[in-house]
C-alpha positions as CSV (number, residue, x, y, z in Angstrom):
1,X,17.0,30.6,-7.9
2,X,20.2,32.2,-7.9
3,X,21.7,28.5,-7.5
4,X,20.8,27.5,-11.1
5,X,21.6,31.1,-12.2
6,X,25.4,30.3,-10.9
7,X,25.5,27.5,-12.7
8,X,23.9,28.6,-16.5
9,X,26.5,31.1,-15.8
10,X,29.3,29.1,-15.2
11,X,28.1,27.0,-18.5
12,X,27.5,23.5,-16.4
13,X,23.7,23.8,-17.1
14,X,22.9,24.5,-20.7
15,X,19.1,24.8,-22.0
16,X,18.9,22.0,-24.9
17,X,16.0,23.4,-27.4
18,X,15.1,20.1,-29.2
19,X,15.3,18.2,-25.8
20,X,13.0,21.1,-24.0
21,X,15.3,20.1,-21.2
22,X,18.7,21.2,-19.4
23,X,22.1,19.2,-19.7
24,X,23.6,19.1,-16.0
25,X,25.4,16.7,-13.8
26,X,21.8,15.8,-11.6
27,X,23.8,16.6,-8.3
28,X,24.7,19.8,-9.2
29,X,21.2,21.1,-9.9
30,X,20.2,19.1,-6.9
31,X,23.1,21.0,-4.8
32,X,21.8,24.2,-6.4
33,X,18.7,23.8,-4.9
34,X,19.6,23.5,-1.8
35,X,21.6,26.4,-1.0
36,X,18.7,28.3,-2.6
37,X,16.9,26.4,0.6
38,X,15.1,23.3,-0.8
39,X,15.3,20.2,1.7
40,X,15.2,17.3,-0.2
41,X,11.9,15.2,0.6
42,X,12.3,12.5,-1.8
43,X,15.1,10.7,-3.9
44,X,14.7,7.8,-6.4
45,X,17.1,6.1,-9.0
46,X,16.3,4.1,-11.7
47,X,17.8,1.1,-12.7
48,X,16.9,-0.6,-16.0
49,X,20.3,-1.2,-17.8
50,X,22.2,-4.2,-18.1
51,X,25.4,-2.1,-16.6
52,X,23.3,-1.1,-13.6
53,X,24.2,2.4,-14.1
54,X,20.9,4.5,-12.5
55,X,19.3,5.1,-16.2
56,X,17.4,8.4,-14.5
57,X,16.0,9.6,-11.0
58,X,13.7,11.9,-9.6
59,X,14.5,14.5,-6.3
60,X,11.8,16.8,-4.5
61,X,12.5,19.7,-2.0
62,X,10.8,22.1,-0.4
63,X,11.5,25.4,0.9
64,X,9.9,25.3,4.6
65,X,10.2,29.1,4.6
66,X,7.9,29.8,1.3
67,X,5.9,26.4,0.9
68,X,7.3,25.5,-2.5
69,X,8.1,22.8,-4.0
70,X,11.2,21.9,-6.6
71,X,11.2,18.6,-8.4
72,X,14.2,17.7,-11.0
73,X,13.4,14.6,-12.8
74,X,16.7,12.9,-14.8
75,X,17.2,10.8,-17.3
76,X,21.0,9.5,-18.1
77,X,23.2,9.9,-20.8
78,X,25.4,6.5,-22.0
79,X,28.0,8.5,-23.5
80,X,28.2,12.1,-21.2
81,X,27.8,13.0,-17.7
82,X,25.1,15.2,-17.8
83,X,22.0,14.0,-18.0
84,X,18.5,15.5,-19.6
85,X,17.1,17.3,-16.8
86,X,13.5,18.9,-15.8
87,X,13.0,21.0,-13.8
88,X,10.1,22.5,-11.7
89,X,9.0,24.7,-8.7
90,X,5.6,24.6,-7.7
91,X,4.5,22.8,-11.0
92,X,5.9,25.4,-13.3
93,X,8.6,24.1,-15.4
94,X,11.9,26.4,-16.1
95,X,12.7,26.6,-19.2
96,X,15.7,29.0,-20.9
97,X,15.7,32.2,-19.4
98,X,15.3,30.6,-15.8
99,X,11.4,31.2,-15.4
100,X,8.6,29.2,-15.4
101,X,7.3,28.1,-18.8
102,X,5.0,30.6,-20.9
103,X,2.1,27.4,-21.3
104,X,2.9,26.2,-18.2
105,X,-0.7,27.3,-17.4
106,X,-3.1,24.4,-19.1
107,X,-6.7,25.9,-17.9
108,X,-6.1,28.9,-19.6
109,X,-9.1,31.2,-21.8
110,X,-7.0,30.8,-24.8
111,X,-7.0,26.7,-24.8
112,X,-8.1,25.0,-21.7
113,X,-10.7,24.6,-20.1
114,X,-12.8,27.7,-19.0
């Protein structure tokens, strides 16, 4: 993912801890993606506020060369930009650090089912 890598390095996609989420501009992380070679498959907005502004929106891509799958799911900001983003490839959510989530796994031994 060496899209999303450029931009946490650049600082336009910061990890927010209380939001378990990343403040980004939606396009950019969806740009990201697809130099890193996700075709986008599906693209929705959201419109439930009085201004019409899109309050949130979800994009899928997949990488036709590997078989994965990215999804970014949005929600808008009134005040900012960037939006809380979420971000997944093949179900595994990336968190801080840039790699898939360390309980991203539900049917573990430890807690889930056996």
């Amino acid at each position: 993912m060496t899209g999303l890598e450029a931009l946490r390095a650049q600082v336009r996609m910061t990890w927010i801890t209380a939001e378990r989420g990343w403040a980004a501009p939606p396009e950019d992380v969806v740009i990201a993606l697809t130099h890193d070679g996700f075709q986008e498959c599906k693209r929705e907005m959201t419109t439930s506020r009085r201004d019409r502004r899109p309050a949130g929106g979800v994009w899928e891509g997949l990488d036709a060369r590997t078989g994965s799958v990215a999804s970014v799911i949005w929600v808008n900001r009134q005040a900012s930009p960037e939006a809380i983003i979420f971000i997944a490839v093949d179900g595994e959510s990336l968190e801080e650090g840039g790699s898939p989530a360390p309980d991203a796994e539900p049917y573990s031994e430890a807690g889930g089912e056996a």
